[in-house]
Each structure stands twice: as structure tokens, then as C-alpha cells.
C-alpha positions as CSV (number, residue, x, y, z in Angstrom):
1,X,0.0,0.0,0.0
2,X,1.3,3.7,-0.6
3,X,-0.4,6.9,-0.7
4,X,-4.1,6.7,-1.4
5,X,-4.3,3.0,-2.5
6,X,-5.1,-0.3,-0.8
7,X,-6.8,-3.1,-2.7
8,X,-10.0,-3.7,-0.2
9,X,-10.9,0.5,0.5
10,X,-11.7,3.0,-2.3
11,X,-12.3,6.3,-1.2
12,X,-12.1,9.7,-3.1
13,X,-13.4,13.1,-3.1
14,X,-16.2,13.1,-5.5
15,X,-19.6,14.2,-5.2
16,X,-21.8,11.0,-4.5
17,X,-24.1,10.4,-7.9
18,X,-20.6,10.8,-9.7
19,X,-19.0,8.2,-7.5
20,X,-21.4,5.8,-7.6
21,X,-23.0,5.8,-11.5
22,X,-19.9,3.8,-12.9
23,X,-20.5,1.1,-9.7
24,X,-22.2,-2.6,-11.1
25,X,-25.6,-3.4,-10.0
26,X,-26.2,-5.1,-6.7
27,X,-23.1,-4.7,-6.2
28,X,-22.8,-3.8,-2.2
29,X,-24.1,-6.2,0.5
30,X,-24.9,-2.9,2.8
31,X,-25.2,1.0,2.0
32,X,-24.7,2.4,5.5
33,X,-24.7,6.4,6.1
34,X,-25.2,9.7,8.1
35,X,-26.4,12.2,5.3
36,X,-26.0,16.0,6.2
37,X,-29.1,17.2,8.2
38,X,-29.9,20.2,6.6
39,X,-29.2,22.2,9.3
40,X,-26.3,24.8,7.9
41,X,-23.0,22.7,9.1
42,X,-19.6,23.5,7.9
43,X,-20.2,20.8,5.0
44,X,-23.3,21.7,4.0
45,X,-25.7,24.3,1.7
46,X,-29.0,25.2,3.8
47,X,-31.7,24.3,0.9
48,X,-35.6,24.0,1.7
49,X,-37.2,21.0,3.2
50,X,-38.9,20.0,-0.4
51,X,-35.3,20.3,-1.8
52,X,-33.8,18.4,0.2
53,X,-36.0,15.2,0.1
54,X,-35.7,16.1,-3.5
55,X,-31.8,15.8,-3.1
56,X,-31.9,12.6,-0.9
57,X,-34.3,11.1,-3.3
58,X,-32.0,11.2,-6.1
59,X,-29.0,9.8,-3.9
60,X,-31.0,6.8,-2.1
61,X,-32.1,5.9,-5.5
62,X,-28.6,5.1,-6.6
63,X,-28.0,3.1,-3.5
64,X,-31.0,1.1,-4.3
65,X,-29.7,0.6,-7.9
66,X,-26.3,-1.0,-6.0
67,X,-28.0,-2.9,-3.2
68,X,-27.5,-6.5,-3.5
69,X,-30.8,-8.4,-3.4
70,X,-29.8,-9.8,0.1
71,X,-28.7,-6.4,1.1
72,X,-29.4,-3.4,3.5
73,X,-29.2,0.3,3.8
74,X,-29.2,1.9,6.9
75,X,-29.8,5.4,6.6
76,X,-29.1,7.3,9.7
77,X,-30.7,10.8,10.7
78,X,-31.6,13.0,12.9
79,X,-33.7,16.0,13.3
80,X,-34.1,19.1,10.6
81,X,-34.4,22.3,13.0
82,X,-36.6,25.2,11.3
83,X,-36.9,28.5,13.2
84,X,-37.0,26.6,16.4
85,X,-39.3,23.9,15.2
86,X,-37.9,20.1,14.7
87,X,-39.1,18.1,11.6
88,X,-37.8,14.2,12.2
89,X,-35.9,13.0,9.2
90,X,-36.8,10.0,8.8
91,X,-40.1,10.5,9.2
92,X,-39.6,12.8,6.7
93,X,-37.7,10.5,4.7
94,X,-39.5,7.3,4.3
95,X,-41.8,7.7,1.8
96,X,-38.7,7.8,-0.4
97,X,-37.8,4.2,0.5
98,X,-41.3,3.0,0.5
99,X,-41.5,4.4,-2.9
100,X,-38.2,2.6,-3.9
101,X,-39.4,-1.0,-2.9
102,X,-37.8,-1.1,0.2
103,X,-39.2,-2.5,3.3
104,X,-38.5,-1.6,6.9
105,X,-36.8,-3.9,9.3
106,X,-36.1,-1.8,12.2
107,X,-36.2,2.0,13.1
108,X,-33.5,2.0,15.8
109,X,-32.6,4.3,18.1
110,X,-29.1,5.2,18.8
111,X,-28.8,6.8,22.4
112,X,-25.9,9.3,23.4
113,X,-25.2,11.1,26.5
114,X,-23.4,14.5,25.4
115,X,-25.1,17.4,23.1
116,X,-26.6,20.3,22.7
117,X,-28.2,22.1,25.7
118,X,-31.5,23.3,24.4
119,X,-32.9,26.2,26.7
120,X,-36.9,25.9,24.7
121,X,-37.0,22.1,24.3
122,X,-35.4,19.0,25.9
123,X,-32.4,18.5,24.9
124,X,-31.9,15.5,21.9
125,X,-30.1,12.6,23.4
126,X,-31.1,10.3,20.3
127,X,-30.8,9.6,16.6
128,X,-32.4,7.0,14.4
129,X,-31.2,4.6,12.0
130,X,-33.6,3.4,9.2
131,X,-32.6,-0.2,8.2
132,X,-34.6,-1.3,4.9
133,X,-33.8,-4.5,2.8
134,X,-35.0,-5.4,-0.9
135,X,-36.8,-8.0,0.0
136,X,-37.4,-11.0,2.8
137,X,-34.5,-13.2,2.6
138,X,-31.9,-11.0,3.9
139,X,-28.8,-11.3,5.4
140,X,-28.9,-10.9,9.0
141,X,-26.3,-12.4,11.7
142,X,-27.9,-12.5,15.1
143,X,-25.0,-14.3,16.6
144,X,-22.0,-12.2,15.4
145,X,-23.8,-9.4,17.8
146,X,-25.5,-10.4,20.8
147,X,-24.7,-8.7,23.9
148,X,-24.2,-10.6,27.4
149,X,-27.7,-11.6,28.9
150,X,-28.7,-9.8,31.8
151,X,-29.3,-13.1,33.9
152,X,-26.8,-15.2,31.9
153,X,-27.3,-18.5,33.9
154,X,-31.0,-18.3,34.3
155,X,-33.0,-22.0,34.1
156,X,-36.2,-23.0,33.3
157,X,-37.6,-24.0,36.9
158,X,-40.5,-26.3,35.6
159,X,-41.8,-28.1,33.0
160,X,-40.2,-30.2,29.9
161,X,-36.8,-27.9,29.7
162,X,-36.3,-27.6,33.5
163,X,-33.1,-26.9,34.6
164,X,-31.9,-26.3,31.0
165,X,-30.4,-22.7,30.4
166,X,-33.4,-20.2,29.4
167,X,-31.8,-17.9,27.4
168,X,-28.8,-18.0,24.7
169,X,-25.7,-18.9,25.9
170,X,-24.4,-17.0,23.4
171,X,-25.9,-13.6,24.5
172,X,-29.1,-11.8,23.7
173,X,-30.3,-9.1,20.9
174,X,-29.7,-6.1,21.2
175,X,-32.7,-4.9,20.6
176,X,-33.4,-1.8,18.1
177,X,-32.3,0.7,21.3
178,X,-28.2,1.0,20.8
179,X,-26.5,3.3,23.5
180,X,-23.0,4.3,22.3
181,X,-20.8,7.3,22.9
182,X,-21.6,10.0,20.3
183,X,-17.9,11.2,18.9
184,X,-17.3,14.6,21.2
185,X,-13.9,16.5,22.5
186,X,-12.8,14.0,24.7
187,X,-13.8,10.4,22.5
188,X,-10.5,9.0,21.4
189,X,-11.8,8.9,17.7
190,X,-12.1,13.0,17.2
191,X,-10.9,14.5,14.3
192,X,-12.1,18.0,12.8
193,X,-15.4,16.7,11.6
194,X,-18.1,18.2,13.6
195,X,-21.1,15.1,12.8
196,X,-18.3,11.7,13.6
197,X,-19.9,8.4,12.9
198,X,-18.4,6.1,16.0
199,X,-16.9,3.1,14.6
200,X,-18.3,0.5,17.2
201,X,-22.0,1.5,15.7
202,X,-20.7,0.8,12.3
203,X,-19.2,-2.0,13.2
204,X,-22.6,-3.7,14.6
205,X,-24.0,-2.9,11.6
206,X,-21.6,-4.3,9.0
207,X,-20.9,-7.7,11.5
208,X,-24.7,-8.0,11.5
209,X,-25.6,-7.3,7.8
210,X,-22.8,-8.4,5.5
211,X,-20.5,-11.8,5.5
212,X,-17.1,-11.7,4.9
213,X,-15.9,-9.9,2.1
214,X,-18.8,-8.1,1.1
215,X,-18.5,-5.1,0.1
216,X,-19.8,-1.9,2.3
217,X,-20.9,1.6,0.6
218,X,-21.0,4.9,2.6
219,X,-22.1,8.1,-0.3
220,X,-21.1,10.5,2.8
221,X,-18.4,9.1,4.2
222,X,-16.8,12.4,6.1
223,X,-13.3,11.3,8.1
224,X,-14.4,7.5,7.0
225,X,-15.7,5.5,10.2
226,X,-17.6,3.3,8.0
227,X,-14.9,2.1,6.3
228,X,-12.3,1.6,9.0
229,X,-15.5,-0.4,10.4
230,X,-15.7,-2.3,7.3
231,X,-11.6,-3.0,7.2
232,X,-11.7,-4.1,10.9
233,X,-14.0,-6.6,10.1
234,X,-12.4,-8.4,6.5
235,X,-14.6,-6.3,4.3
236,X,-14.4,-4.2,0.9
237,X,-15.2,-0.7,1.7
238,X,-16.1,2.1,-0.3
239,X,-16.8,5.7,0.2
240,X,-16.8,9.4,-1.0
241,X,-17.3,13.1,0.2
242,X,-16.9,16.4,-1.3
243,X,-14.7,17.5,1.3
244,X,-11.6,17.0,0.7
245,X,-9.6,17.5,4.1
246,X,-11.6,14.6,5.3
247,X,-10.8,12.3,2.7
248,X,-7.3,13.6,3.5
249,X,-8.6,12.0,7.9
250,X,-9.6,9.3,6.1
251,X,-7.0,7.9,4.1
252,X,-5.1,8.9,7.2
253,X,-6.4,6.7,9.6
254,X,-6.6,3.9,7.4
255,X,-2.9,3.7,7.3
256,X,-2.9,4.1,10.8
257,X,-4.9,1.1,11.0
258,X,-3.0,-0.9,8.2
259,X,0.1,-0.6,10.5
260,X,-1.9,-1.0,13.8
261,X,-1.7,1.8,15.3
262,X,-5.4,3.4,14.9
263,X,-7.8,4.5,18.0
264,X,-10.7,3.4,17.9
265,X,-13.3,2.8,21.0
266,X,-13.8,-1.3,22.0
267,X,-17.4,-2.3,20.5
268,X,-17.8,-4.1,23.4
269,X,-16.9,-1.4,26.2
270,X,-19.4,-0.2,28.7
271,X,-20.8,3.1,28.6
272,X,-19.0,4.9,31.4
273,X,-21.2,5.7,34.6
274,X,-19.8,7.6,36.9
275,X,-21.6,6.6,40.1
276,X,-19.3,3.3,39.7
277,X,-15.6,2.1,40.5
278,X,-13.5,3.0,37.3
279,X,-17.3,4.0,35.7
280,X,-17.9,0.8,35.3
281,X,-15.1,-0.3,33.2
282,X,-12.8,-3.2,34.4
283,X,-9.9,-1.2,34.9
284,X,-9.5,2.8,35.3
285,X,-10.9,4.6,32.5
286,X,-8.1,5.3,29.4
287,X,-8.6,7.7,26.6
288,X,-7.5,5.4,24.2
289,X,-7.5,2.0,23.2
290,X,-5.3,0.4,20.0
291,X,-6.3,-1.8,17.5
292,X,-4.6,-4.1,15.5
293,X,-5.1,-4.2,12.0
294,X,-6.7,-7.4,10.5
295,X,-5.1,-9.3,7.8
296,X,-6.5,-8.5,4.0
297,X,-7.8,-11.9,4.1
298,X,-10.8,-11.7,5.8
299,X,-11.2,-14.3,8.9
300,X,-14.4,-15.1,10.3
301,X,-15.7,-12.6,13.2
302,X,-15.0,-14.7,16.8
303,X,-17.9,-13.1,18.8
């Protein structure tokens, strides 16, 4: 690998439709992304409402068009603010899949802790992420992302199964409410972009919705979470933003991770609470954690 070249990550600076019109069909086992919320950020052009569903329309389209039949797109989103009055995205936003064909498999919730101190409204503490597939047989991993049960060793008391384990001794779902650390000041993954994707979130995503090797599409890829998420993980990753100082952060910390020296925050970490010893954490709280790069051969993910 040298300068801006590795053979499982593409990412340039190109405007999206551009980037992705010489892509095959069905090409991508997931489209996974953040679009801009129409809100006036550094990256962005404040357009109308109308124009901006117009805009989106014409993007999510062209993800459909790359989607693998067995794929997903998540499309993640928050709130468009208009002289003090919220209008929810992907509320806002779904007619445009429905429209496309797609169907809806979850509408999580992604719960953070830090933001904006609103003085006229509570504060937002959430975002969701809009997960659609093509169609009904769609790749979905359960296993590769259960969480530890809450009463791992718990029996049945009675009846035919007594005294076998009542839960999976694997872990349990999720569920569709994800808490993770939004990227702030003090997250070990900040760069310049104000709007960071975390990588853990990312990662849940592609361990869940693609198999090895499959290749992962972000059309707004800022400083490129998705795609270190993707690498970490044995997939192909794509991406593109307009911005070209992130591109720069992206290309950036995927060398970093190549040789094994990125940040990123555990996926499997505990959110820190500070009414316990080390908040919670097994050992006193660090503001950094390594990874080590995985080979380009992907292996399969070991829970």
C-alpha cells in the first residue's frame, strides 16, 4: 500500500451520484450512512425542506440501484431544525424508500449522553437509524452481535426444559435501542469533523448485515468510520465526500490502522457511569485503546 491506495478500501473526493454511477448493480451487501441534516454545518448548503428530500431522493435511488438483493441500507438521521421547530428525518424520509421498494426492518434508536443544551426544548439525546432491505431473505447475523444476557445462567424451573439454560448462551439481541458514545472532544476517535460516525455503531451494523468480504458503501463518508469499520471486520469498503480535508482523515487513519496503530473505541466497552468504581469499566478509565489491523484476508468474526 502507498499513498491513497489499498486493494479492499476505495475512497475519493467526488460528489456522491458521480461516484457511484460507474458502480455494477447489486453490487454492495450494505449501504450504510449519516447524510448531512440540513441544518447549515460546515459541510453543507442550507436548501428548503422540499429540496432536500428532492436531493436525498435522487442519492438513495442510486443506492437502491447498487444494493444486493440480500442487502441493506441503513440510513441514519436526525432532526431538521426550522426557526426553532424540529421536523424528524426519517419520518420525513420514508416515503422515499417506500416508494423505492424497500421495506422496513427496524427503526433503531441510537442513544448518546453529550449534546446540545436546548434552553426551549429537551435536549436531543437520540438519533435513528432506518434499516430497509430489498426484499425477505436478507442477510442478518444475530450471533456475530449479541450482547451478554442480563441473567446469563438463568433456568427453566418447571416443565419439559427444567433446569436447562433459558436464554442463549451466546448472548441476547440487542434490541433496536443502541446506547454508544456519540464522537465529542474527549472520544478517542475525534478529528475535525463536527457530525463523527463512532466506529463501534458501524461495526454492529456491518458484523450483522454483510458476510465476509462483502463489500460496504458509505455516499457520505466524512473522516471515513464506515470504512475503517468495514476494514476491521475483512470487508471491501467504499466511500466518497466532497470535502476533501476529510478524505485527506480518512485515508489517514486507514494507514494508521493498516500498521496497527489506529484508535478506535472497543465495541464491546461499557458506557462509562460515573456513580461506579473506574465508571464501570474493568480497569481505570483510558482515553484510548489500540487496534490491530486485521489481515486483508478476511477471517471469520470470533464473537
Amino acid at each position: 500500500m502507498s499513498g491513497h491506495e489499498d486493494r479492499r478500501v476505495v475512497m475519493k473526493c467526488d460528489d456522491n451520484l458521480a461516484f457511484m454511477r460507474p458502480l455494477s448493480d447489486e453490487s454492495f451487501q450494505l449501504v450504510v450512512t449519516s447524510p448531512p441534516y440540513n441544518i447549515g454545518k460546515t459541510y453543507e448548503s442550507r436548501i428548503t425542506l422540499d429540496s432536500y428530500v428532492e436531493s436525498q431522493s435522487r442519492v438513495i435511488a442510486e443506492c437502491v440501484r447498487l444494493l444486493h438483493p440480500r442487502g441493506s441500507l441503513c440510513w441514519q438521521v436526525g432532526n431538521h431544525v426550522q426557526r426553532g421547530e424540529i421536523f424528524p428525518l426519517d419520518i420525513v424520509l420514508y416515503p422515499v424508500f417506500q416508494r423505492l421498494g424497500l421495506k422496513l426492518r427496524n427503526r433503531i434508536v441510537w442513544h448518546f449522553g453529550h449534546g446540545l443544551h436546548c434552553s426551549k426544548r429537551l435536549s436531543g439525546r437520540y438519533e435513528t437509524i432506518l434499516w430497509f432491505t430489498k426484499g425477505d431473505d436478507y442477510i442478518f447475523n444475530l450471533d456475530a452481535i449479541r450482547v451478554p444476557s442480563k441473567y446469563p445462567g438463568k433456568k427453566y424451573f418447571k416443565g419439559p426444559k427444567a433446569g436447562q439454560l433459558s436464554c442463549n448462551p451466546l448472548g441476547k439481541n440487542p434490541g433496536d435501542v443502541w446506547i454508544f458514545p456519540n464522537v465529542k472532544n474527549n472520544h478517542v476517535e475525534k478529528t475535525i469533523h463536527p457530525c463523527q460516525f463512532p466506529v463501534e455503531l458501524v461495526e454492529r451494523l456491518v458484523l450483522a448485515l454483510t458476510e465476509p468480504r462483502g463489500a460496504v458503501l458509505d455516499p457520505y463518508m466524512g473522516v471515513g468510520s464506515t470504512v475503517i469499520a468495514t476494514a476491521k471486520h475483512g470487508r471491501v469498503g467504499y466511500g466518497c465526500d466532497i470535502v476533501k480535508e476529510y478524505v485527506d482523515i480518512a485515508w489517514r487513519r486507514m494507514r494508521a490502522f493498516r500498521a496497527g496503530a489506529l484508535r478506535t473505541r472497543p465495541m464491546h466497552k461499557p458506557v462509562y457511569d460515573p456513580s461506579k468504581p473506574n465508571g464501570g469499566h474493568q480497569r481505570p478509565q483510558r482515553d484510548s485503546e489500540s487496534v490491530t489491523a486485521v489481515p486483508l484476508v478476511a477471517k471469520a468474526y470470533d464473537g
